[in-house]
C-alpha angles and dihedrals in degrees: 000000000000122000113303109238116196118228120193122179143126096235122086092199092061102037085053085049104056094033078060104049091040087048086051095051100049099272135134101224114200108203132209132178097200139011106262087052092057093043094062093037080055099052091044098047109027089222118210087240145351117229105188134179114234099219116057139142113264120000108028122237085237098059080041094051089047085049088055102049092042098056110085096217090057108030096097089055110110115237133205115196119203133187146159086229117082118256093204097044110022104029103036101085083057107098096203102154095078114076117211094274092056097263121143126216136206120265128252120274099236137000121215121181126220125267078057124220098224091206092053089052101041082050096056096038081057089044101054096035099053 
């Protein structure tokens, strides 16, 4: 049984998509439709690693992202963040590594951008799991 990755995101396609390509390189992928579904998934399993979409109904993959590096069971976790929107140019003007009290956080571990290149990602899964 290879590392579980964590895969949170609203779309069904994607989520199908990456489960596929981490099942294909030797990894136990872990899926979630929403983030309050991950979150849970994440506390009961102590995944390798979270990949989480950014836009999402109801709670955002940002405020789920801040949960993660403030708890102090899953803040060493690496997280990807992906996204169809840019993070260079779309993103960038979000300040989401301070939290409402003034705290900063860490960044994300990685950063993939939708349409996803699966070899990128399977790359950078590899990469922070090893």
């Amino acid at each position: 049984m290879g590392k579980k990755i964590m895969l949170i995101d609203d779309e069904e396609d994607v989520l199908e998509f990456l489960k596929t390509a981490l099942e294909d390189n030797g990894y136990s992928p872990l899926i979630a439709g929403n983030a309050n579904d991950g979150l849970s998934i994440i506390r009961e399993q102590m995944p390798d690693l979270v990949c989480l979409d950014i836009l999402m109904p109801g709670e955002s993959g940002i405020s789920l992202f801040q949960k993660l590096r403030v708890d102090p069971d899953l803040k060493k976790i690496p997280v990807i963040l992906n996204s169809g929107l840019s993070f260079s140019r779309d993103l960038k003007h979000i300040d989401y590594l301070k939290l409402e009290d003034g705290r900063t956080i860490p960044k994300p571990d990685g950063f993939i951008e939708k349409p996803v290149n699966i070899e990128k990602f399977v790359d950078l899964v590899r990469e922070l799991t090893s």
